[in-house]
C-alpha positions as CSV (number, residue, x, y, z in Angstrom):
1,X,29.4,132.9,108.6
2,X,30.8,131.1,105.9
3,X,31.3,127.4,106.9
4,X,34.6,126.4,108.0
5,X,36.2,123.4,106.5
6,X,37.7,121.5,109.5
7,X,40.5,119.1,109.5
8,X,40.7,116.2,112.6
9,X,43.8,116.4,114.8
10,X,43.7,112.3,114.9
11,X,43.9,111.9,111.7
12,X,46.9,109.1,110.7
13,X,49.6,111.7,108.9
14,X,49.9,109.0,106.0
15,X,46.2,110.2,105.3
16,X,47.1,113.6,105.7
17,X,50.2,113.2,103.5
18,X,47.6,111.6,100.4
19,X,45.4,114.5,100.6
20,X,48.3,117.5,101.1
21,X,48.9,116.6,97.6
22,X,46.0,118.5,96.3
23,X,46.4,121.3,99.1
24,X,47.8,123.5,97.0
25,X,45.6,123.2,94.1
26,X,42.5,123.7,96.3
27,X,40.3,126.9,96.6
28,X,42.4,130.0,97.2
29,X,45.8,128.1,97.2
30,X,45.4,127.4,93.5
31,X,44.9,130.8,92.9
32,X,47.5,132.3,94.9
33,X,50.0,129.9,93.4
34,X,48.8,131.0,89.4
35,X,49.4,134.6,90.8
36,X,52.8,134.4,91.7
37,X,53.9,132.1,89.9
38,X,52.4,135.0,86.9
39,X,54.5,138.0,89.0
40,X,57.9,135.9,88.3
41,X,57.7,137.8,85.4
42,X,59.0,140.6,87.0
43,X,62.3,139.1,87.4
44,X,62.7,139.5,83.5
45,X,63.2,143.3,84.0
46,X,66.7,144.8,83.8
47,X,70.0,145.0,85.7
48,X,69.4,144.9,89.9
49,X,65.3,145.7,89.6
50,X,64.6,142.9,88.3
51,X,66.7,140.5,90.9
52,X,65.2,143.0,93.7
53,X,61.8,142.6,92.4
54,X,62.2,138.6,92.5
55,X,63.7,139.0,96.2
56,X,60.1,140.5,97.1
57,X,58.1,137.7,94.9
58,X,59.8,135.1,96.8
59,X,59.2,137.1,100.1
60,X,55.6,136.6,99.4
61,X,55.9,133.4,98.1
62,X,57.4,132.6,101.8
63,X,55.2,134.7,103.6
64,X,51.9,132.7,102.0
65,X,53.7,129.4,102.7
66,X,54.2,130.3,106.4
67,X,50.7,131.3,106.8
68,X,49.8,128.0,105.0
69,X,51.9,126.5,107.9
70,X,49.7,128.2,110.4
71,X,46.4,127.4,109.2
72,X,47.1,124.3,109.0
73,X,48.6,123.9,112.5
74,X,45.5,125.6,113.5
75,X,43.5,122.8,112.3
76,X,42.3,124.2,109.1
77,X,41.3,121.9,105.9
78,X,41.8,124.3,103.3
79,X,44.4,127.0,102.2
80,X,43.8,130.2,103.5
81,X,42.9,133.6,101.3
82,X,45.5,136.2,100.6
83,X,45.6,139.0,103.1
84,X,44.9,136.4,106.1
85,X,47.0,137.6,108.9
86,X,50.9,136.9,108.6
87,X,54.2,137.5,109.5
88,X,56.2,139.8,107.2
89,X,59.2,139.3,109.9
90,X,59.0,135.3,108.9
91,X,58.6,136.1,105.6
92,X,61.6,138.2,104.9
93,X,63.2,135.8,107.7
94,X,62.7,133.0,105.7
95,X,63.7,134.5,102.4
96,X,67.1,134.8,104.3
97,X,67.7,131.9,105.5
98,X,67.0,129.9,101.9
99,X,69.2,132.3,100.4
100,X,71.6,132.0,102.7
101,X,71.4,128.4,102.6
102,X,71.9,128.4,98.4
103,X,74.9,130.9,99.1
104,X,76.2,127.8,101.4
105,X,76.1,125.5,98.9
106,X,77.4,127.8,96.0
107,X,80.7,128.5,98.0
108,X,80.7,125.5,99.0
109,X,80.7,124.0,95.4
110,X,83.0,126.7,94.0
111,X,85.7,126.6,96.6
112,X,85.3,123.4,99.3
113,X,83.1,120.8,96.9
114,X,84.3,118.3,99.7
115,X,82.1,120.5,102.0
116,X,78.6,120.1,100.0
117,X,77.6,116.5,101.1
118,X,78.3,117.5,105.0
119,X,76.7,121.4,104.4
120,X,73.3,119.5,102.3
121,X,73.1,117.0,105.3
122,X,73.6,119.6,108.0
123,X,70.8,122.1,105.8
124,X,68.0,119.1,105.5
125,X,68.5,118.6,109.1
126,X,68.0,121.6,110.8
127,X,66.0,123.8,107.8
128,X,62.3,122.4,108.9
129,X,63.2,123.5,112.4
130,X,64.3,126.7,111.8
131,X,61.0,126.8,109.5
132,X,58.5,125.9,111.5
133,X,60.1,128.5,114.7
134,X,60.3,131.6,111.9
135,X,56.6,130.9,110.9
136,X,55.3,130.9,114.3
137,X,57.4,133.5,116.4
138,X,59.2,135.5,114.0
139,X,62.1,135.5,115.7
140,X,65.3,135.1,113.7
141,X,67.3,135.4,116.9
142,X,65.4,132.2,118.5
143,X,65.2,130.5,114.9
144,X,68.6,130.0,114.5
145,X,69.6,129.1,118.1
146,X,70.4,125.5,118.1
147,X,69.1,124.9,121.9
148,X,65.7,126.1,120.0
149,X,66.8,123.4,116.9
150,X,66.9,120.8,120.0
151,X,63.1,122.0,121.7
152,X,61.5,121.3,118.2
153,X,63.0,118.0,117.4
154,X,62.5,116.7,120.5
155,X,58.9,117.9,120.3
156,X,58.5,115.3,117.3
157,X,61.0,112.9,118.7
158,X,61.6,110.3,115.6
159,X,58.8,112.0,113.8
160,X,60.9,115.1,113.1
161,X,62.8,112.7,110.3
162,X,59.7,113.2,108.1
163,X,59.9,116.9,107.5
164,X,63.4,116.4,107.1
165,X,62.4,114.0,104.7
166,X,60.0,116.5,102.5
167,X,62.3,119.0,102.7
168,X,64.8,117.3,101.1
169,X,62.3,116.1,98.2
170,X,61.4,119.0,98.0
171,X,65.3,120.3,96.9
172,X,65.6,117.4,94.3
173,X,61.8,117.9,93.1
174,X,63.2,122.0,92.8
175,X,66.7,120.9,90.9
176,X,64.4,118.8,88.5
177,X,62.1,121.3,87.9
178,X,65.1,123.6,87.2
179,X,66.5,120.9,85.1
180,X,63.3,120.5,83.0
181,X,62.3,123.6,82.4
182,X,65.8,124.9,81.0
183,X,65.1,123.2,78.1
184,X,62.3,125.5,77.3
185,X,61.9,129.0,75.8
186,X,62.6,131.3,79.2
187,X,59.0,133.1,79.0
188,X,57.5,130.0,79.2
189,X,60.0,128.2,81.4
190,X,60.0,131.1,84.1
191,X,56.3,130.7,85.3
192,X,56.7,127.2,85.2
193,X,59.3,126.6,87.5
194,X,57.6,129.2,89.4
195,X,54.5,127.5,89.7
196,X,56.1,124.3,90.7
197,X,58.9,125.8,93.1
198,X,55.4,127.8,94.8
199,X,53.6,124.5,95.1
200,X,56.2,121.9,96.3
201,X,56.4,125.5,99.1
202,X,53.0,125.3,100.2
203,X,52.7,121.7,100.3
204,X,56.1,121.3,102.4
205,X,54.8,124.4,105.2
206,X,51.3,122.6,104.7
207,X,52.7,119.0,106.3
208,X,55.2,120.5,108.6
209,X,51.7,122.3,109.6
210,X,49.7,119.2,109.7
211,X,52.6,117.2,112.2
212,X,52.1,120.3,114.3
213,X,48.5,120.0,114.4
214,X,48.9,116.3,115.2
215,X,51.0,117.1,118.6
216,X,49.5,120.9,119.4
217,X,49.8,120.2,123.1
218,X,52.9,119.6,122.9
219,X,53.7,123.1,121.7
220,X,51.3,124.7,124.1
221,X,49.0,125.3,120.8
222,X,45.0,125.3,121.0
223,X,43.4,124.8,117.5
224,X,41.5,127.6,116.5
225,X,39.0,126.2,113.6
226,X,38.0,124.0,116.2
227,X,36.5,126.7,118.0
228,X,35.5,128.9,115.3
229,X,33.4,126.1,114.5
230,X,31.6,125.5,117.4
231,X,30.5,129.3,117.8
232,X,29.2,129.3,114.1
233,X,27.2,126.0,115.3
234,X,28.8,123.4,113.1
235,X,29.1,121.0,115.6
236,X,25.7,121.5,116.4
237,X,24.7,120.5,112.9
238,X,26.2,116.9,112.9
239,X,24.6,116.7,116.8
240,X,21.4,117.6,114.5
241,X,22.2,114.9,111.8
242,X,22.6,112.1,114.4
243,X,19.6,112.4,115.9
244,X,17.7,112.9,112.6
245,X,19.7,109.7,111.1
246,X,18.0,107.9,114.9
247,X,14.7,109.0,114.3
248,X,14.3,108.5,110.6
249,X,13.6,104.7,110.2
250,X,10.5,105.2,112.9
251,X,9.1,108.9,113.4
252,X,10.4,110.8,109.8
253,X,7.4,113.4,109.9
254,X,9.8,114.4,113.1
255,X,12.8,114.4,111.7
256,X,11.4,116.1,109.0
257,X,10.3,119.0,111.3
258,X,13.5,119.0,113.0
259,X,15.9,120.0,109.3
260,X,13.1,122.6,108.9
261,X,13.4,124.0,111.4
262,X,17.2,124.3,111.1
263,X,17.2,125.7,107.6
264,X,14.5,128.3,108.2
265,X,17.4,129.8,110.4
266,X,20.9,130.1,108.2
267,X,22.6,128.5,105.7
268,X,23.0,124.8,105.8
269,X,25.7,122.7,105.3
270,X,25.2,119.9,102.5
271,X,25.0,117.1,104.8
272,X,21.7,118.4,106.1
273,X,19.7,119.6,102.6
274,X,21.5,115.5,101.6
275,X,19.0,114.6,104.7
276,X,15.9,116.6,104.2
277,X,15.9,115.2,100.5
278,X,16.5,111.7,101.8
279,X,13.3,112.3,104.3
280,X,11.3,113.6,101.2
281,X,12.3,110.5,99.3
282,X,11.3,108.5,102.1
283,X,8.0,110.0,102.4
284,X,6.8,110.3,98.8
285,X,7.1,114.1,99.1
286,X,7.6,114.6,95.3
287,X,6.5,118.7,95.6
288,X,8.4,119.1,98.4
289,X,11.4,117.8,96.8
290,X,11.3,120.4,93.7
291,X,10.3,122.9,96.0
292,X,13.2,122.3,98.3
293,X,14.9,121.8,94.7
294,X,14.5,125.2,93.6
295,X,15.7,126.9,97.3
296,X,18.9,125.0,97.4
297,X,19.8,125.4,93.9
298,X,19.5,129.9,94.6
299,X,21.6,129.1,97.5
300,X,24.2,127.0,95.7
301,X,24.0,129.6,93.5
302,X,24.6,132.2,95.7
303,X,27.8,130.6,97.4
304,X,29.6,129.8,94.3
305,X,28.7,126.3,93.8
306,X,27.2,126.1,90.4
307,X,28.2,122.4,89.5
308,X,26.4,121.2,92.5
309,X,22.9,123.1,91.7
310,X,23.8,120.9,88.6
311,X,23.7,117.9,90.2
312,X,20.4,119.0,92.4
313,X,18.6,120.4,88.7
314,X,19.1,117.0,87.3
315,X,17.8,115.5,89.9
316,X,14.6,117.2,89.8
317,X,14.6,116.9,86.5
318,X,14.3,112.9,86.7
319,X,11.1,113.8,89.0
320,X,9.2,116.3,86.6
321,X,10.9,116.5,83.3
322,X,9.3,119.9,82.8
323,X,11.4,121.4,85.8
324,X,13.5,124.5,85.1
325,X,14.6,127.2,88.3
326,X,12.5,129.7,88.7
327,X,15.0,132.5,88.8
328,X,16.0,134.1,84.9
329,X,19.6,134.7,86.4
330,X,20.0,131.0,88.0
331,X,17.9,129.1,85.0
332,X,20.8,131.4,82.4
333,X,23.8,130.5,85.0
334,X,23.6,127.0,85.0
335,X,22.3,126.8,80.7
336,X,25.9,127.8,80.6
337,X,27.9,125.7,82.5
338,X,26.1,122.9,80.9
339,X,27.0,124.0,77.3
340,X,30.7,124.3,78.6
341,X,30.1,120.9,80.0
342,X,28.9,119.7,76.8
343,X,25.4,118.6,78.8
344,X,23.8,118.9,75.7
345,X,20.6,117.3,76.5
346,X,20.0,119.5,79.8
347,X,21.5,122.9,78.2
348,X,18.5,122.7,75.7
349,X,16.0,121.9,78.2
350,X,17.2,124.9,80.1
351,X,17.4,127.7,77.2
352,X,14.2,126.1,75.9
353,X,12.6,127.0,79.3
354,X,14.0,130.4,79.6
355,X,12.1,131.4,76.4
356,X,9.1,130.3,77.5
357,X,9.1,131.6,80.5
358,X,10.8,134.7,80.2
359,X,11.0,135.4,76.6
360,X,11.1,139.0,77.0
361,X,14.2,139.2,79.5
362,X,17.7,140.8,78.6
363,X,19.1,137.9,78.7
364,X,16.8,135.8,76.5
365,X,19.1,137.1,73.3
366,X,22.2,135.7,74.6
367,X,20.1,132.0,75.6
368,X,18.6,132.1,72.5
369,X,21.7,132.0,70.6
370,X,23.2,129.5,73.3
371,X,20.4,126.9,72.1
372,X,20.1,127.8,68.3
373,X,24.3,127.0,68.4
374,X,23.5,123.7,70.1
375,X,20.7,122.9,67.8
376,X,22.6,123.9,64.9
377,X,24.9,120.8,65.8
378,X,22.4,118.6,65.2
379,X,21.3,118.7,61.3
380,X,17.9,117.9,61.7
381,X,17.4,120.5,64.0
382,X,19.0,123.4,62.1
383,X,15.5,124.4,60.8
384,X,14.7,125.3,64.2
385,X,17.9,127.2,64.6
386,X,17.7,129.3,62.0
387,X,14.0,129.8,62.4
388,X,14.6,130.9,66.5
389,X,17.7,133.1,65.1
390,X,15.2,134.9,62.9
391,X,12.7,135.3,65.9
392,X,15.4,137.4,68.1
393,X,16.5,139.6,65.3
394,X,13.1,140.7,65.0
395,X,12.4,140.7,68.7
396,X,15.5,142.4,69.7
397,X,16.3,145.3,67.1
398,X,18.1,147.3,69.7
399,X,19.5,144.8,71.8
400,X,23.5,145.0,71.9
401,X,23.6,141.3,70.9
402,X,21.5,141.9,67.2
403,X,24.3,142.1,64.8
404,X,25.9,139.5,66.5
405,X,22.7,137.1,65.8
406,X,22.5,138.2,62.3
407,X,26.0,137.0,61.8
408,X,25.2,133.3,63.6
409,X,21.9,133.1,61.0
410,X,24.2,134.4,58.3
411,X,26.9,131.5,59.1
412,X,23.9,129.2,59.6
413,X,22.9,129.5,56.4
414,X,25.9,129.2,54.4
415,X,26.8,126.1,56.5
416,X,26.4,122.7,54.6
């Protein structure tokens, strides 16, 4: 069970608030947020298809803010995936109500513009209640009964003046973002605006979330992550880490025994590989540390979290300069991301010990091209480039990558 990030129902809102910022830019809300504000496109397509297809772009744009607004109320850290469980009724509900609310404001601009002050007022007052009643039950019937308007605010009590707040940023932060991007060629401007319109969304359902999270028992709610938690034995795990973190300093042979006996079991959480290492440190365990070195670094692997196996291959690096994983695929993985991360030092090391110790893998082409190219940056290496390059063309006569090596010796050599 993949661990589940999970966020504090006592923590102050103005913390909340600093950190919401980034909410949308974080794991699947990022990506959700690139996508549709990409699908915008759509509304480029002629006469009433393309306004019909926008009406269903901004359904789902709702729709993933709502469930935003959930998870969050449930007392999740991060943005959920796409597909989670949500409410197409709140979704088209609230793709109603915002249109009806711009539809307001048109007439009332057109027709009665001594009407638009009292109608923006009335809109930024009642909107996050109307919200936050559509996300959770659906209901346009109950959403738009003021006696429901009157449960919610007095729910928050003076509180409920911050949502307002946020939504009405929210409007001015959408007008500028209009504003801004009308100076700008429309295929560019279109998934810009997007974008932003999709992120102020999802960071507006995502604090009107986090207020509800704050004051759950007052709206009869019971935080789920909490509890999802518990059964995949998180909270177990920082039990586990307090009493390793008290017997440390004395007994760490104990402590030691204690983390081993954990990780032998299921995945681990950082905290406690962070606390095995700190044991082995404390002990003198150098082995054990690149043993334990090369484990976490497959499992990092595994989970998507190259940068950090990284972090944990410099590390044993600084204990046996000769270190390198010893997995082909892993070792080739993180070569990579070092060269994109201009790690030129620790990209070298890595492709140098690829083709030592697995000179005769598939991949040992594509590495070996990786370090003659970073070689081939330094002059007084380019020897050694062009004498590698001329190795793997001779190796690998019918590997797919051969012409493609030629070519890199052939550039080498007419290079200054």
């Amino acid at each position: 069970m993949p661990r589940i990030e999970v966020a504090s129902a006592d923590t102050p809102f103005p913390e909340r608030l600093r950190s919401g910022i980034g909410y949308p830019l974080r794991g699947s809300g990022l990506a959700t947020c690139v996508a549709l504000a990409l699908i915008h496109y759509v509304g480029l397509l002629p006469s009433y298809i393309g306004a019909l297809a926008s009406v269903f772009v901004w359904a789902a744009t709702w729709r993933y803010a709502a469930t935003c607004l959930l998870h969050t109320a449930n007392g999740y850290a991060d943005p959920p995936d796409v597909g989670v469980d949500s409410s197409d009724t709140s979704a088209w509900g609230l793709v109603a109500i915002h249109l009806l609310v711009v539809a307001f404001c048109v007439v009332a601009i057109v027709f009665y513009p001594h009407l638009l002050v009292p109608f923006l007022i009335l809109f930024a007052l009642v909107l996050p209640a109307i919200d936050m009643s559509l996300a959770f039950d659906g209901n346009m019937a109950l959403a738009i009964n003021p006696l429901n308007w009157a449960r919610v605010i007095g729910a928050f009590g003076s509180a409920y003046l911050i949502p307002v707040a946020i939504n009405l940023l929210l409007g001015i932060t959408i007008v500028i973002a209009s504003v801004t991007t009308a100076f700008l060629p429309q295929l560019l401007a279109l998934p810009l605006f997007a974008f932003a319109s999709t992120y102020l969304a999802v960071l507006a359902f995502h604090l009107m979330g986090a207020m509800i999270h704050q004051r759950h028992e007052r709206f009869g709610l019971e935080p789920e992550a909490p509890k999802l938690a518990k059964v995949g034995g998180q909270d177990a795990d920082e039990d586990l880490l307090a009493e390793v973190d008290a017997l440390a300093p004395h007994e760490p042979v104990a402590a030691t025994s204690l983390l081993v006996a954990r990780m032998q079991n299921r995945v681990a959480p950082t905290s406690l590989h962070l606390a095995y290492r700190r044991l082995l440190q404390q002990q003198g365990f150098r082995d054990g540390l690149l043993v334990h070195g090369q484990i976490w670094m497959a499992s990092l692997i595994a989970q998507g979290e190259a940068k950090r196996a990284l972090g944990v291959l410099q590390e044993c690096c600084g204990i046996d300069a000769d270190f390198i994983p010893d997995d082909p695929r892993t070792c080739a993985e993180l070569a990579d991301l070092s060269a994109r991360l201009s790690m030129r030092r620790i990209a070298l090391h890595l492709c140098r010990g690829f083709l030592n110790a697995w000179p005769r893998d598939t991949q040992a082409p594509h590495i070996g091209m990786l370090a003659a190219r970073l070689l081939a940056e330094d002059p007084e290496h380019k020897s050694e480039a062009a004498r590698l390059l001329d190795t793997l063309e001779s190796a690998w006569p019918d590997h797919p990558l051969h012409a493609e090596i030629g070519l890199q010796r052939s550039r080498l050599a007419r290079s200054p």
